[in-house]
C-alpha positions as CSV (number, residue, x, y, z in Angstrom):
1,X,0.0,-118.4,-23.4
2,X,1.4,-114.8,-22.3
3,X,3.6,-116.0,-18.6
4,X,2.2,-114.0,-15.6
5,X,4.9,-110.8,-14.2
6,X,6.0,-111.7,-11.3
7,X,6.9,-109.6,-8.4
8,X,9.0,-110.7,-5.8
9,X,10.2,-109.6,-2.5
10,X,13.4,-109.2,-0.3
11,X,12.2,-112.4,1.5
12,X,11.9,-114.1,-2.0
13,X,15.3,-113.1,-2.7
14,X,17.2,-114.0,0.1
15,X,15.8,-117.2,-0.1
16,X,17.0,-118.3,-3.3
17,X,20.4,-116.9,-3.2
18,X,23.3,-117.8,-0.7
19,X,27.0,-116.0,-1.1
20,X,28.6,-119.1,-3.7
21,X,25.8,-119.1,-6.0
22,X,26.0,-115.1,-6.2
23,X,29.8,-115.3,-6.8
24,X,29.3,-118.1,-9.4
25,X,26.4,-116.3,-11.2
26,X,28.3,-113.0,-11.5
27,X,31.7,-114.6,-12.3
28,X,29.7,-116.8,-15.6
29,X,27.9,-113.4,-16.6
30,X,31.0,-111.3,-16.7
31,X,32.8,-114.4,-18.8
32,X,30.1,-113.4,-21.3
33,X,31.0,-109.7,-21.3
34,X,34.5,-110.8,-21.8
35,X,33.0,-112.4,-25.0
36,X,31.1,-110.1,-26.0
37,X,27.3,-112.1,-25.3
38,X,26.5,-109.2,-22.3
39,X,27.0,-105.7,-21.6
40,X,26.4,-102.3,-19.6
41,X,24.6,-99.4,-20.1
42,X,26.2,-96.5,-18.2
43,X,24.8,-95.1,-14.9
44,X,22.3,-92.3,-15.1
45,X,23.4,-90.2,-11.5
46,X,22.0,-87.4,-10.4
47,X,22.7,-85.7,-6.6
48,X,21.0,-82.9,-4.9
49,X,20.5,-81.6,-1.6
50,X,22.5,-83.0,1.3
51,X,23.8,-86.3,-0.1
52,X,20.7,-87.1,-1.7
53,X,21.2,-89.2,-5.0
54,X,19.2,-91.3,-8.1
55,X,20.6,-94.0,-10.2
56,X,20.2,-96.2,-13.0
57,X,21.6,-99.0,-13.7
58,X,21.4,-101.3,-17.5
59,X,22.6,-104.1,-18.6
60,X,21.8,-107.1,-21.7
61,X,22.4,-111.1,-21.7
62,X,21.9,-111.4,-25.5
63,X,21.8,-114.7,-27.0
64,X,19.2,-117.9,-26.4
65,X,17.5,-117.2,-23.4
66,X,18.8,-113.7,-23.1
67,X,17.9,-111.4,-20.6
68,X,17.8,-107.7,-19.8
69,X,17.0,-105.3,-17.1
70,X,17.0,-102.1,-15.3
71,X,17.9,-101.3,-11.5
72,X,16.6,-98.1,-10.2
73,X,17.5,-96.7,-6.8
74,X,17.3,-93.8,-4.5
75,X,19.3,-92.7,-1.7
76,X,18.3,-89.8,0.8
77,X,19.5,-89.0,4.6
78,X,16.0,-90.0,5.1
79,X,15.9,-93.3,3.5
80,X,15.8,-95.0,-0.1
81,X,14.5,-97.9,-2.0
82,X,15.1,-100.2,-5.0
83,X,13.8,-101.9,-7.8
84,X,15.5,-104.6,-10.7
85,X,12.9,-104.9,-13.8
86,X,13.9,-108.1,-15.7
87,X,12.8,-108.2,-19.3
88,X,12.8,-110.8,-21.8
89,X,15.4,-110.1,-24.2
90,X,14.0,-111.6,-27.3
91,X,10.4,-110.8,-26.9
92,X,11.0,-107.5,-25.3
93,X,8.4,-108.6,-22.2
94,X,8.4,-108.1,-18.6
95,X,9.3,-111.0,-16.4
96,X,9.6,-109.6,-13.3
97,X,10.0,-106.9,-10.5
98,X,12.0,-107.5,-7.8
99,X,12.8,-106.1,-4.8
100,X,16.3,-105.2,-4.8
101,X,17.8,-104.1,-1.4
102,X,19.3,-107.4,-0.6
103,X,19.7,-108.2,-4.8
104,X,21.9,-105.3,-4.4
105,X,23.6,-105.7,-0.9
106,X,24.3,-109.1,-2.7
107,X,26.0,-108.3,-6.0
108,X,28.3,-105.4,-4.8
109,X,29.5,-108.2,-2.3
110,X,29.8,-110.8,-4.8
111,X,31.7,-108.7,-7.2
112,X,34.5,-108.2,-4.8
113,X,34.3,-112.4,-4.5
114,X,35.1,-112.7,-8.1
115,X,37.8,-110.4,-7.6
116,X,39.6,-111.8,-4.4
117,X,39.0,-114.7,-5.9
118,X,40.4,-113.7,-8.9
119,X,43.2,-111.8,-7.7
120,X,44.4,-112.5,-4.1
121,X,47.4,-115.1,-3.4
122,X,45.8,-118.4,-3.2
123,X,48.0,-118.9,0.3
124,X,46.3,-114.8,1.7
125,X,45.0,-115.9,5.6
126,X,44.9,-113.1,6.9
127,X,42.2,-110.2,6.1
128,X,40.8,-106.6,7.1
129,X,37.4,-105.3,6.5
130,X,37.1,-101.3,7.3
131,X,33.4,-100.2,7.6
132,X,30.5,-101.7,9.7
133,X,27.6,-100.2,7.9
134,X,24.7,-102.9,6.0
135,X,26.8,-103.9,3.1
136,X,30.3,-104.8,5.5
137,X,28.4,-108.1,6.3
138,X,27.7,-109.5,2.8
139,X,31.4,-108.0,2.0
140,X,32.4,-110.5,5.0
141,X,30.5,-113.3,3.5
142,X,31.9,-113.0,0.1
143,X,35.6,-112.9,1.3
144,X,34.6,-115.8,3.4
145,X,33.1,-117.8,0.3
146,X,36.6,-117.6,-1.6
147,X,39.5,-117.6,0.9
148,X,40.4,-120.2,4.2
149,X,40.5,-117.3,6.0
150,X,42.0,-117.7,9.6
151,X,41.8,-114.3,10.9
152,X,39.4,-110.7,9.8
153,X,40.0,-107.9,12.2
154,X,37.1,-105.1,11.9
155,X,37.0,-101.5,11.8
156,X,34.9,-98.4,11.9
157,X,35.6,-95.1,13.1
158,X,32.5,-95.7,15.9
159,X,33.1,-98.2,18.6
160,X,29.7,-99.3,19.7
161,X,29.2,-100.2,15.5
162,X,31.8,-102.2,15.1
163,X,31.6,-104.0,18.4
164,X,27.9,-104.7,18.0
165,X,29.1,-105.9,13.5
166,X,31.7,-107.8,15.3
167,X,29.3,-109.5,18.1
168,X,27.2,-110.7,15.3
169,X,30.0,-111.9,13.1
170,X,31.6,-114.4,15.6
171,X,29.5,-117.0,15.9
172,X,28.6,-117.0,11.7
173,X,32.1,-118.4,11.0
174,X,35.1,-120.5,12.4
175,X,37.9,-118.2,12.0
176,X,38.6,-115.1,14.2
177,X,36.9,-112.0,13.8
178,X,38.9,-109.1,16.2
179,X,37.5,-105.7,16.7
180,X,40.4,-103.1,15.9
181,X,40.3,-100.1,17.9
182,X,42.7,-98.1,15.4
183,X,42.9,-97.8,11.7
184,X,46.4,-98.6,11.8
185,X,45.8,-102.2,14.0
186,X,43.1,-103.3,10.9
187,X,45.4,-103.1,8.6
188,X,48.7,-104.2,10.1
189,X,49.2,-108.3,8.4
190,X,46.3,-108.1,6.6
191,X,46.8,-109.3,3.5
192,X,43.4,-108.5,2.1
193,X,41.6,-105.5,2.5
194,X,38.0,-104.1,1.9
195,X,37.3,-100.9,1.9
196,X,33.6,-100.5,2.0
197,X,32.8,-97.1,3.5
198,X,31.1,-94.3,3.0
199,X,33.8,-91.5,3.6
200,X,34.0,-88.2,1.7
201,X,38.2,-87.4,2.1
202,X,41.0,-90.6,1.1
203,X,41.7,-92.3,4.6
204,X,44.0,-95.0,3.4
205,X,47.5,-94.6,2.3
206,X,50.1,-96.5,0.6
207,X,52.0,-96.8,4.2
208,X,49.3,-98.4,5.5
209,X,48.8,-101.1,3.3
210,X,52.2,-102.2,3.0
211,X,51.4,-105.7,4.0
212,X,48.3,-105.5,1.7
213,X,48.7,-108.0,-1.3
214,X,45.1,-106.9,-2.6
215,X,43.0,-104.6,-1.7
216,X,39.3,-104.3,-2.5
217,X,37.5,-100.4,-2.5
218,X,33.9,-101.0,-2.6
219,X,32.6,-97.7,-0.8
220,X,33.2,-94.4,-2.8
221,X,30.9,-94.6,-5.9
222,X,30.4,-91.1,-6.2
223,X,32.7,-88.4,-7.8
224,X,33.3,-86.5,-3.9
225,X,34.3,-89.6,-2.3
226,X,37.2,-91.2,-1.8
227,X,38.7,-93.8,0.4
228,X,42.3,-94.0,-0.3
229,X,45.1,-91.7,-1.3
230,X,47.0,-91.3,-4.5
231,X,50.3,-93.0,-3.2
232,X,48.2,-96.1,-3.3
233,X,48.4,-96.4,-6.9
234,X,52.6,-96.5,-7.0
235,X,52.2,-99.9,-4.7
236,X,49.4,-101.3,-7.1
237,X,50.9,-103.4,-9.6
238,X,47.4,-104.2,-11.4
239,X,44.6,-102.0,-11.6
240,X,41.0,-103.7,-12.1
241,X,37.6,-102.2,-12.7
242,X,34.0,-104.1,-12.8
243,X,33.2,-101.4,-15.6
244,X,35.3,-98.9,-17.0
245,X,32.7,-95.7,-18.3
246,X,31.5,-96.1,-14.6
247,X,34.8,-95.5,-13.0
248,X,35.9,-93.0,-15.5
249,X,32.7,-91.0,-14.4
250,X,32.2,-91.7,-11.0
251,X,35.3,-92.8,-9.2
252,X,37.3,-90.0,-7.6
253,X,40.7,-91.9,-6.8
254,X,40.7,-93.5,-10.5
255,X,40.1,-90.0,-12.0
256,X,42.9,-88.0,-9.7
257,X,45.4,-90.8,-10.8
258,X,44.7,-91.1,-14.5
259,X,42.8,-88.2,-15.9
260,X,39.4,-86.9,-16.4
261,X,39.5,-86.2,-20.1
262,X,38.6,-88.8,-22.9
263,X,42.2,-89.8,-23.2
264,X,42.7,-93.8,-22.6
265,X,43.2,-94.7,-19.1
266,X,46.4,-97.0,-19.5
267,X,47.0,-99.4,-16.8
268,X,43.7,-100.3,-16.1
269,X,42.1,-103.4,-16.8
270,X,38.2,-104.7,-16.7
271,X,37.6,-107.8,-14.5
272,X,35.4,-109.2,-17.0
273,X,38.6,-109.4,-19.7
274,X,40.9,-111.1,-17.0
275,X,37.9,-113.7,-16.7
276,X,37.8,-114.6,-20.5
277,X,40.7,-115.6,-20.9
278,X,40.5,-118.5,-18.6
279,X,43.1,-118.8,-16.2
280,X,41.6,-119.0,-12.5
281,X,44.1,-116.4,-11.1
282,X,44.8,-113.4,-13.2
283,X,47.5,-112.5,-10.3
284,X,50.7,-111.2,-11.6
285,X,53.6,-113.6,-10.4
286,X,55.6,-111.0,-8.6
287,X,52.7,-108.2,-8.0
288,X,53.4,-106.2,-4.5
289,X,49.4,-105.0,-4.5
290,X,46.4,-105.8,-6.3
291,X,43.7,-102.8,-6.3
292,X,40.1,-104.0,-7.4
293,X,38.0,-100.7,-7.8
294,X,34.2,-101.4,-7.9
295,X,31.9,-98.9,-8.7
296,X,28.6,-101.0,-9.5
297,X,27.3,-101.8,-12.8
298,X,24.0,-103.3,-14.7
299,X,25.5,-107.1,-15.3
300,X,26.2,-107.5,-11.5
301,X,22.3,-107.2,-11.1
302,X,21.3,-108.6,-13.8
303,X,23.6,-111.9,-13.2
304,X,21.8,-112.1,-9.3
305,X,18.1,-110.9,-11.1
306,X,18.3,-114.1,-13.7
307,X,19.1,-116.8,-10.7
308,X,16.3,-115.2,-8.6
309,X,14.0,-115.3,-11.6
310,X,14.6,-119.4,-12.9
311,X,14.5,-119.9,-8.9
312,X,11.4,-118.3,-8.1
313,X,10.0,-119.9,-11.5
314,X,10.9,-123.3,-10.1
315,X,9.7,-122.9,-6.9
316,X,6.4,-120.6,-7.6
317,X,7.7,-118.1,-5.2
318,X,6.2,-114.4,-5.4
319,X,3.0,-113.0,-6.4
320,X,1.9,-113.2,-10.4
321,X,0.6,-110.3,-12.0
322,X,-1.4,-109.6,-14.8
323,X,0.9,-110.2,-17.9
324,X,2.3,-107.6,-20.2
325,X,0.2,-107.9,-23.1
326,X,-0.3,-105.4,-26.3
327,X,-3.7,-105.2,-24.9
328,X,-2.8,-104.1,-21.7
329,X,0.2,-101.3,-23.5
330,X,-2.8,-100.1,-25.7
331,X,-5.4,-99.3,-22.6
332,X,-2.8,-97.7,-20.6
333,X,-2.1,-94.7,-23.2
């Protein structure tokens, strides 16, 4: 019997998947990369207009059970949406559309769990989370998830924002959340950062972080952004990317410090790599700086997309649509 498509909604999503389980799907699908079972198709960008921009996003889970899927988005001053198509890897059919606003929210947030996780000191306490915008409260979750954090102070460049991120973020957690009024006040003893902004010039510099031990930048994912300056780079003692052909093409810091030609970018490393070799902290013993770059990529989705899907199959959550049959294929040409 062909198995119904099913579509499922925001609602559907969010309530299958809490902050761990993202971290722990993502963190098992990138320890396939690293052997080789999964992989990325590069982003398809293209910006027009005033900021306006289209993506796609692909990515494969090959093996018994295997999975793939495509997330599609589109970002205007006006608005956006998103989709994740999840596709049977071995048959070729569709399993599912979902919604993918908070499926997305979710994995850019989870990705820079695997990474504190991966990469901050064990003992790190103290943190700073710079931007207020939708995405800074799953970023808050996530560094939550992985750390005993006893302090986050907040900041945004507008006051009412962040007093109104940090009014809301209080009463979710039992460490302190502080509203920083300056830049400077974020990131002084912070031993964690997260960058997760949406600003067009670097705003961060080496100075700044110098009590910094890593430092996650989530924001700039397009080639005219940038959130920190050059400097940075001579206090980072590791460099870590969720997907390398992404950052060479779209990060702006990344391709300043080390070239935008097809030469090799030495110095860098993939997260997936450090997680396939084993060891629960890829930390250098005497690093000053950790710098996780994330850019996004297909296997961050696709890990959250496979949860939601068993979830949703186990729970009969969604609608069911007509199923993909060659039927079907053959009467829509």
């Amino acid at each position: 019997m062909t198995q119904a498509i099913r579509y499922l909604s925001e609602a559907d999503v969010v309530g299958v998947l809490d902050m761990p389980r993202a971290i722990d799907a993502l963190a098992d699908t990138l320890t396939l990369q690293g052997h080789g079972s999964a992989r990325n198709v590069p982003k398809a960008l293209a910006t027009w207009g005033e900021g306006s921009s289209m993506h796609a996003l692909g990515s494969v889970v090959h093996g018994t059970g295997g999975v793939c899927g495509f997330k599609n988005w589109v970002h205007t001053r006006q608005g956006g949406g998103s989709v994740f198509t999840l596709f049977d890897a071995d048959r070729g059919t569709l399993l599912a559309v979902i919604e993918a606003r908070a499926l997305g929210m979710l994995r850019t947030a989870a990705i820079t769990g695997v990474a504190t996780r991966t990469l901050a000191p064990q003992t790190s306490r103290h943190a700073a989370l710079v931007g207020t915008g939708p995405q800074a409260v799953t970023q808050l979750a996530a560094l939550a998830a992985v750390r005993n954090l006893q302090s986050v102070r907040v900041y945004s460049p507008t006051p009412d924002k962040r007093a109104e991120f940090v009014r809301q973020a209080r009463p979710r957690y039992a460490f302190s959340i502080e509203e920083a009024a300056t830049l400077e006040h974020a990131l002084e003893g912070a031993e964690i950062v997260t960058l997760i902004t949406r600003a067009e010039q670097p705003f961060v510099n080496a100075a700044a972080l110098r009590d910094c031990r890593h430092l996650n930048a989530v924001g700039a994912i397009l080639p005219a952004k940038a959130e920190f300056t050059q400097d940075v780079f001579e206090r980072a003692d590791l460099v870590i990317v969720d997907d390398l052909e992404n950052a060479r093409r779209g990060s702006r810091e990344l391709r300043e410090h080390f070239g935008t030609g097809d030469a090799p970018w030495h110095g860098v490393s993939v997260l997936s790599d450090l997680l396939a070799n084993g060891a629960g902290s890829a930390r250098p013993a005497q690093a000053r700086m950790t710098l996780f770059k994330g850019m996004g990529m297909g296997l961050s989705d696709l890990a959250l997309a496979r949860v939601v899907y068993q979830a949703a199959c186990d729970r009969d959550l969604g609608q069911c649509l007509a199923p993909q049959t060659r039927e079907n294929l053959l009467l829509a040409r």
